[in-house]
N, C-alpha and C positions, 0 to 999 in steps of 0.2 A: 408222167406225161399227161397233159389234159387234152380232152378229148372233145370237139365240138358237138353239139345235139343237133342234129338236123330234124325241122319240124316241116311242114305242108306253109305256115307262117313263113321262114326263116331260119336261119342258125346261131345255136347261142351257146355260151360256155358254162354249162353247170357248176351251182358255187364249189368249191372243195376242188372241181374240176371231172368230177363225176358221180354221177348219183347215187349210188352205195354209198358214197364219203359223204353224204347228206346229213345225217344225224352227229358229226362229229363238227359241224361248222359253228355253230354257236359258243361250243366250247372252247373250241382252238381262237375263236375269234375274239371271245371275252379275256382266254390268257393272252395272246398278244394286242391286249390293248385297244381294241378297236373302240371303244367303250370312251375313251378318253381322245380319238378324234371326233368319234360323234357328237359330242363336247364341243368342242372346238368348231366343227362345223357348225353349231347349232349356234353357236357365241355368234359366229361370223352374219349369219344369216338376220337371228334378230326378228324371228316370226312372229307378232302378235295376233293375239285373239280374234274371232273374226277372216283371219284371212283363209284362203284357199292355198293348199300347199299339195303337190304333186314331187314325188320321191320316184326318178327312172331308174329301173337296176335295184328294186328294193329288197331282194333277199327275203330273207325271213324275218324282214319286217324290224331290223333293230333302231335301226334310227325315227324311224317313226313311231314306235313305241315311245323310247325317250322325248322324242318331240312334245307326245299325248300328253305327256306324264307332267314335262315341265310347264307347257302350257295348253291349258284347259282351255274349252271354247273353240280351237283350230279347227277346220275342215281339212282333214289329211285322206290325200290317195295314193297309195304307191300300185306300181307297176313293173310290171316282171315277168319275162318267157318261160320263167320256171316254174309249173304247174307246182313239182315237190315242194320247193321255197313258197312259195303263197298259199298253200296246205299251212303249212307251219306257223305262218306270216298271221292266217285267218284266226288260228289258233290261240297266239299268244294274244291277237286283240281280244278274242272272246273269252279267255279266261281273264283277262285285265280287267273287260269290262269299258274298252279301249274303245271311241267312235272313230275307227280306223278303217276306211276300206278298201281290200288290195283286187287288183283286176289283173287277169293274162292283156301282156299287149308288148311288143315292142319297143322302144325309144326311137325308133322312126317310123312309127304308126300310130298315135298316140289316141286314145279314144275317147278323146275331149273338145268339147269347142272351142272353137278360135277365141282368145280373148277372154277367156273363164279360168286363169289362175294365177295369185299373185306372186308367190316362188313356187322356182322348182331347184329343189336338192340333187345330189347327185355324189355320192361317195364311192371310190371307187370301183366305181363301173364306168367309166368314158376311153380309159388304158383298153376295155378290151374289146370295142371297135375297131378296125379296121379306118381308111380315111374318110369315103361315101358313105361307110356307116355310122359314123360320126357327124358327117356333114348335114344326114339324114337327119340325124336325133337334134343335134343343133337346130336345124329346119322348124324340127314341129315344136320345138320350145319354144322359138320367137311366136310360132304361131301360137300356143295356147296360150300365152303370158299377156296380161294385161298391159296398155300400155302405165310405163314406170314400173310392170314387174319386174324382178331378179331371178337371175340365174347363179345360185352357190354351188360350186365344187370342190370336194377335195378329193384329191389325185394324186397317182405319181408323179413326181418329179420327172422329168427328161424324157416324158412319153411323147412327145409333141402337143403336149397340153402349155398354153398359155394365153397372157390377154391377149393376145396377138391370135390365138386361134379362135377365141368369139368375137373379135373386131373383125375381120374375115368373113366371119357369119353373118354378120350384121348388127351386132350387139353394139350398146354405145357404153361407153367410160367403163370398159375394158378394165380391169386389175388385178394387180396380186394384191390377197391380203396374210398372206400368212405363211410361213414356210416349217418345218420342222422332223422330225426322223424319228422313222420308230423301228425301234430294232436297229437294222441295218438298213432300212428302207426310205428315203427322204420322200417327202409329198411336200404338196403346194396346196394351197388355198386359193380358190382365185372366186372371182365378182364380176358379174354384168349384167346391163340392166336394157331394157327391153326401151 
């Protein structure tokens, strides 16, 4: 059973689902694969050099490592209510050698100015929002994204995630790009632009 963290901030779901289970997240994560949506999320996104990129829900940091790695030059921030994951996160940049840098902060408190980022990623973590805390994090994406930036997610499938739920928000050309199953688990890809 997962247990929520209640902070002075907020309340969030520790990754693994609880913080002892900490040091076993990257491994369980790389055997089932996560490794090969961040892939795919990265295909879909198409970040070039140059831009500003913002990752909510970063964990410890994998996808934005990969990002670093495959393309040089990025300005990459994730962000995460997980003190222990962004411990980790800091970690894996500075021994990489990685210009990655992660900050404590919520996905509906975002602590960036308006208009100062061209994507923002988003791997599953939007499933475990609740609906005003989704609405919320929505909110301050339109708000930091430049205009014509993008919003890439991949997610579960059937969680109430769809274009339908950032045309709502306010997002324009809405879409799915991509659908596929790992494991037992189906996710979706989806696209929207600011």
């Amino acid at each position: 059973m997962t247990k929520l963290r209640h902070t002075a901030d907020g309340d969030y779901l520790p990754g693994m689902g609880r913080h002892w289970l900490m040091p076993l997240y990257d491994p369980l994560t790389l055997l089932l694969g996560a490794g090969r949506l961040h892939r795919e999320l990265l295909d879909a996104a198409g970040v070039r050099a140059g831009q500003r990129v913002l990752e909510i829900g970063c964990g410890t940091g994998n996808l934005l490592t990969a990002l670093a790695r495959r393309t040089p030059g990025v300005d990459a921030v994730g962000i995460d209510p997980d003190r222990g994951a962004l411990a980790r996160a800091r970690r894996k940049a500075a021994r990489r050698r990685l210009p990655v840098r992660y900050e404590y902060a919520f996905a509906g408190d975002l602590p960036l100015p308006a208009a100062s980022v061209d994507v923002v990623l988003s791997s599953l973590m939007l499933h475990h929002l609740d609906e005003p805390g989704r609405d919320a994090a929505l909110g301050e994406v339109r708000r930091v994204l430049v205009p014509g930036g993008r919003l890439h997610v991949l997610d579960f499938a059937g969680d109430g995630l769809s274009a339908a739920t950032f045309t709502a928000a306010g997002f324009s050309d809405a879409a799915e790009t991509g659908r596929g199953r790992l494991h037992r688990m189906r996710y979706v890809l989806l696209r929207a632009d600011h």
